[in-house]
Rosetta silent file (secondary structure, phi, psi, omega in degrees, C-alpha in Angstrom):
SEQUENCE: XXXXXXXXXXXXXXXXXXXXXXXXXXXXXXXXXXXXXXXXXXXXXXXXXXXXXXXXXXXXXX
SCORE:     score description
SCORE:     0.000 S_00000001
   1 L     0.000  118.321 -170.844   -8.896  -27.051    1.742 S_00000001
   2 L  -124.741   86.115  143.493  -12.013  -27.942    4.483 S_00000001
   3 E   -75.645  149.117  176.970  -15.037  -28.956    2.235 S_00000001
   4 E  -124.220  161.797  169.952  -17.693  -29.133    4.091 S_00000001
   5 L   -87.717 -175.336  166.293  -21.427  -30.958    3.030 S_00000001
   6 H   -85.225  -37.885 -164.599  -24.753  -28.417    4.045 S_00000001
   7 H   -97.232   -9.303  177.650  -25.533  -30.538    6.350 S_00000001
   8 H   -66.823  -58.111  173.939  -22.215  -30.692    8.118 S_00000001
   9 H   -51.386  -61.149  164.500  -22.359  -26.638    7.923 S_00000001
  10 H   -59.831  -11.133  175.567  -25.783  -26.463    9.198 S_00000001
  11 H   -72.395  -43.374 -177.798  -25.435  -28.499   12.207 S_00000001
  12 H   -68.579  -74.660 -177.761  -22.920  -25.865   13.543 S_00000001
  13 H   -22.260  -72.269  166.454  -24.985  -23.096   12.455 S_00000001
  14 H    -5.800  -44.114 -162.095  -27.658  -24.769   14.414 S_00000001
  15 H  -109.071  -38.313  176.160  -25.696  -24.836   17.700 S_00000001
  16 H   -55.253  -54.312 -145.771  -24.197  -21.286   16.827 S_00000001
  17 H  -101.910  -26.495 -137.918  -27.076  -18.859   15.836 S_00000001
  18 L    85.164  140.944  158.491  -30.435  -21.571   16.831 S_00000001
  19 H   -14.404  -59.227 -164.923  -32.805  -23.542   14.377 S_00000001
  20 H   -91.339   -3.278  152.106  -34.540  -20.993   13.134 S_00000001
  21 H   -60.668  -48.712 -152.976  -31.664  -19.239   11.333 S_00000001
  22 H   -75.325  -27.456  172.341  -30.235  -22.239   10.083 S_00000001
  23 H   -75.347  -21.995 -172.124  -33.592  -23.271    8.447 S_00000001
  24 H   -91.078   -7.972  172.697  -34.068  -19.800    7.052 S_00000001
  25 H   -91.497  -33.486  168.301  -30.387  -19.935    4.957 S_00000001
  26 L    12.244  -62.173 -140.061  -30.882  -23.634    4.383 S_00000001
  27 L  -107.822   22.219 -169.086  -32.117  -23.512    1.169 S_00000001
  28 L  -112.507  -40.784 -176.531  -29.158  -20.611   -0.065 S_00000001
  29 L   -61.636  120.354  163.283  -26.553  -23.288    0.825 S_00000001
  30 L   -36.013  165.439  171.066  -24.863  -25.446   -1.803 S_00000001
  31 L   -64.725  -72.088 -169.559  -24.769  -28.961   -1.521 S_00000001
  32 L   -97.159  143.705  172.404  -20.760  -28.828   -0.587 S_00000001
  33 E   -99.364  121.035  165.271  -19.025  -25.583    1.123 S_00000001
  34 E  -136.320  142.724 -171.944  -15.401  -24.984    0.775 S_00000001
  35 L  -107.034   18.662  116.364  -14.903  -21.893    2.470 S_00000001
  36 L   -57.773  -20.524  158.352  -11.612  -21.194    0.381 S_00000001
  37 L   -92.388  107.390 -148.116  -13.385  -20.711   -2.508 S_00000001
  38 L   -30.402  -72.269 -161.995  -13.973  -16.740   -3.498 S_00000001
  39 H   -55.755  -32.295  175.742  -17.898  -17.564   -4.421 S_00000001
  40 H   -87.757  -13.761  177.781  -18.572  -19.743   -1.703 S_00000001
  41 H  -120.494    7.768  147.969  -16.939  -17.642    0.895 S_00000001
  42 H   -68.639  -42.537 -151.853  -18.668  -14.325   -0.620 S_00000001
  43 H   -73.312  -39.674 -173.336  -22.273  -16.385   -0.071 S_00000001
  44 H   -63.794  -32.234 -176.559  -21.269  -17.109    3.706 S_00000001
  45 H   -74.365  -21.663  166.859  -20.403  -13.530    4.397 S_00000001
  46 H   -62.825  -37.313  175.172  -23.860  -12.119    2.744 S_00000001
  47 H   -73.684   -4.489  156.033  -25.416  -14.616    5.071 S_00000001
  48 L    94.002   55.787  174.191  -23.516  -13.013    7.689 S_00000001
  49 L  -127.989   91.970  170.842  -21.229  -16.032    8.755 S_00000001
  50 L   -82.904  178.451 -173.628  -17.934  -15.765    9.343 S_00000001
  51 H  -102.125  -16.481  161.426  -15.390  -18.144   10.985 S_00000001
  52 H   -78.579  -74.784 -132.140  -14.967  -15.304   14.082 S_00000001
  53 H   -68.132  -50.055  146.959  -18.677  -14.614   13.975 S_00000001
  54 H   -23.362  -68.735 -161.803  -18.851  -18.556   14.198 S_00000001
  55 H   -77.267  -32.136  170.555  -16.226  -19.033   16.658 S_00000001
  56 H   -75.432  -37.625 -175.278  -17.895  -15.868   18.916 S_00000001
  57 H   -75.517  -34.824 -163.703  -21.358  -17.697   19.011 S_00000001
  58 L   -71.891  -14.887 -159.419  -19.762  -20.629   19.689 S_00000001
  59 L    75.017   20.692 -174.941  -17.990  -19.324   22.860 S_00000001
  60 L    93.230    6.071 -174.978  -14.685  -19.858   21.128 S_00000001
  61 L   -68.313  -39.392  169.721  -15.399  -23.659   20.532 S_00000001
  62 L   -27.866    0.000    0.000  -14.828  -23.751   16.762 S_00000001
């Protein structure tokens, strides 16, 4: 199980997608992320972040 805090999550968003995505989802994010949990890993894919989509921005860096 990899909780994460929002601010842990937004720093990679940050270096994946740029600033100004990560400021415009910001405020959508939970305090803590566990990306194992059904609700929390429904929110990321409506925000359109996956752990490939993640891992593809990233150059494979994830």
């Amino acid at each position: 199980m990899a909780i994460h805090t929002k601010a842990q999550a937004l720093a990679v968003i940050r270096r994946a997608y740029g600033p100004e995505f990560a400021d415009s989802i910001a405020g959508q994010l939970p305090d803590r992320i566990d990306p194992d949990n059904d609700a929390d890993a429904e929110l990321l894919r409506r925000l359109g972040l996956t752990t490939e989509g993640l891992a593809e921005a990233l150059g494979g860096e994830l």
